[in-house]
C-alpha positions in Angstrom: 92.1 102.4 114.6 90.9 99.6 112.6 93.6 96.8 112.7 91.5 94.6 109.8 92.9 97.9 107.1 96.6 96.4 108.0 95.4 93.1 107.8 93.8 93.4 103.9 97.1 96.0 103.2 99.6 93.2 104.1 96.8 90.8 101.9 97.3 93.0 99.2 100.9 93.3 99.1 101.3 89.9 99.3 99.3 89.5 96.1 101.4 92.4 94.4 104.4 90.7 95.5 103.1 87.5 93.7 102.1 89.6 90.7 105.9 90.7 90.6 106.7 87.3 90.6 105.0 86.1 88.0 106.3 89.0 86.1 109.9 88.2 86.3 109.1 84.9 85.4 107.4 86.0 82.2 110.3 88.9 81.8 112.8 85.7 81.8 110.8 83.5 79.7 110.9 86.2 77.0 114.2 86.9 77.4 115.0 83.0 76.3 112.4 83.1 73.9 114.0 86.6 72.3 117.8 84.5 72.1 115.8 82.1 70.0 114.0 84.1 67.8 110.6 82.0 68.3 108.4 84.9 67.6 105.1 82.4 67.6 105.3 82.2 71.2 106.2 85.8 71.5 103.1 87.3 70.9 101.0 84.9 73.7 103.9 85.9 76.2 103.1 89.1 75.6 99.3 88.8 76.4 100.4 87.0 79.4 102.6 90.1 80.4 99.9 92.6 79.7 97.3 90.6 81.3 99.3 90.5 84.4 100.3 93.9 84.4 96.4 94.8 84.6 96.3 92.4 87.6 99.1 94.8 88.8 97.2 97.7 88.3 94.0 96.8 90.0 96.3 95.6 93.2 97.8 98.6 92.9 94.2 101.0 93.2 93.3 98.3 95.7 96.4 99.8 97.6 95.8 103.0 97.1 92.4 102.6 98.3 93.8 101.4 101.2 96.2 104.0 102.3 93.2 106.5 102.1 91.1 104.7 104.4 94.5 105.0 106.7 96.8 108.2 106.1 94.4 110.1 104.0 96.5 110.0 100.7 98.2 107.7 98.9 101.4 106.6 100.8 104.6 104.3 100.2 106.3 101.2 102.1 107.8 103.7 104.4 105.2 105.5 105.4 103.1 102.4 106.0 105.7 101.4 108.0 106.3 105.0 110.0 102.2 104.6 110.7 101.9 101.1 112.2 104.8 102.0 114.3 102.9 104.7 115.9 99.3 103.4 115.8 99.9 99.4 114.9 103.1 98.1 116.2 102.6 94.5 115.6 102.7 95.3 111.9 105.6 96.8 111.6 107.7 93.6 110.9 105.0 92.0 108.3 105.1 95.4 106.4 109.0 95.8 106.7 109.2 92.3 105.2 107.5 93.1 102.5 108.9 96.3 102.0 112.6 94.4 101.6 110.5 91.9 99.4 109.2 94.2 96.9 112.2 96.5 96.8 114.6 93.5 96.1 112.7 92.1 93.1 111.6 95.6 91.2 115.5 96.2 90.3 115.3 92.4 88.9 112.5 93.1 86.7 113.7 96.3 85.4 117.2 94.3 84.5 114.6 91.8 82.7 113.4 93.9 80.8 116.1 96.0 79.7 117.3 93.4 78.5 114.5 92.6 76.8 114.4 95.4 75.3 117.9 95.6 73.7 117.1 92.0 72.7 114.5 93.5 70.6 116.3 96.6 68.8 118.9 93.9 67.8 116.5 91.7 66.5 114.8 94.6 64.9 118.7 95.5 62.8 119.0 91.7 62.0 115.7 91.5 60.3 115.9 94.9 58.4 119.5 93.5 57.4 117.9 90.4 56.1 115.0 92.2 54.7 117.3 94.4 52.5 119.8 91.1 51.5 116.5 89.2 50.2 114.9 92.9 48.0 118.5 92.7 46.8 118.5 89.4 46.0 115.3 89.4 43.7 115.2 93.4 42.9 115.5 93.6 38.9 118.9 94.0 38.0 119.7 97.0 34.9 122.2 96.5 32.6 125.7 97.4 33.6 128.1 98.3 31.1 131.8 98.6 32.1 134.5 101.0 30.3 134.8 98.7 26.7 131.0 98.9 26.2 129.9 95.7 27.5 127.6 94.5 29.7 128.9 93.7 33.1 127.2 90.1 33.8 128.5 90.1 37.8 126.6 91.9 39.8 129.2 92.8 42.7 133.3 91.8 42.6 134.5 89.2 44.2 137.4 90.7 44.8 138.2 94.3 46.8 140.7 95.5 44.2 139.5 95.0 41.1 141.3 96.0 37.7 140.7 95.4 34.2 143.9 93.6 32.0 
């Protein structure tokens, strides 16, 4: 058994764990940037976020790549875990570690980003409601004519009730 394979797995994990890090950081920053409506700085988050979710990927084949060389297949935290025990015991701990690591910051970064996300569909109603006030505001207005014959001059009534004297 090559112990170096457990050695560049907990390497790799440790960089994923980073990764996810980083991510929740950026998921946080958005958040606070979504509350203020600063869409400038939105867009280079989001380039940020996508460039690190690549980094994410390629940590993530690097793992995979890994778990072949050792199980034969593509294997999780667990199994990792169920392996050293039998043929690696002194990784056990450094993999179960992790393990707790990575499983106590993924439900932190989906919150983030659910968030985020409903951030964004009420952003998305505010601006179609101010879109719609502002094509009202400069639509061309027809000529309203109200029960005597005359044009109507006010657009909408003040008032709820309304009644002509």
């Amino acid at each position: 058994m090559d112990k170096t394979l457990f050695q560049k797995l907990i390497s790799v994990l440790d960089k994923e764990i980073l990764a996810y890090t980083n991510l929740k950081e950026l998921f946080a920053e958005k958040r606070e940037i979504l509350k203020r409506a600063k869409s400038d700085d939105l867009g280079v988050l989001d380039n940020k976020i996508l460039a690190l979710n690549n980094n994410i990927g390629e940590l993530n084949k690097s793992r995979q790549e890994i778990a072949q060389k050792l199980l034969g297949k593509d294997a999780n935290m667990s199994e990792f875990i169920e392996f050293a025990q039998a043929e690696a015991p002194e990784f056990v701990e450094q993999l179960t570690e992790r393990k707790v690591k990575i499983c106590n910051i993924i439900p932190e970064i989906t919150l983030l980003n659910n968030q985020n996300v409903e951030l964004l569909k009420h952003g998305i109603i505010i601006t179609n409601k101010m879109l719609e006030t502002i094509i009202d505001a400069f639509a061309p207005q027809g000529s309203y004519y109200n029960g005597a014959g005359k044009t109507d001059t006010h657009d909408v009534d003040m008032w709820t009730i309304s009644k002509e004297i």
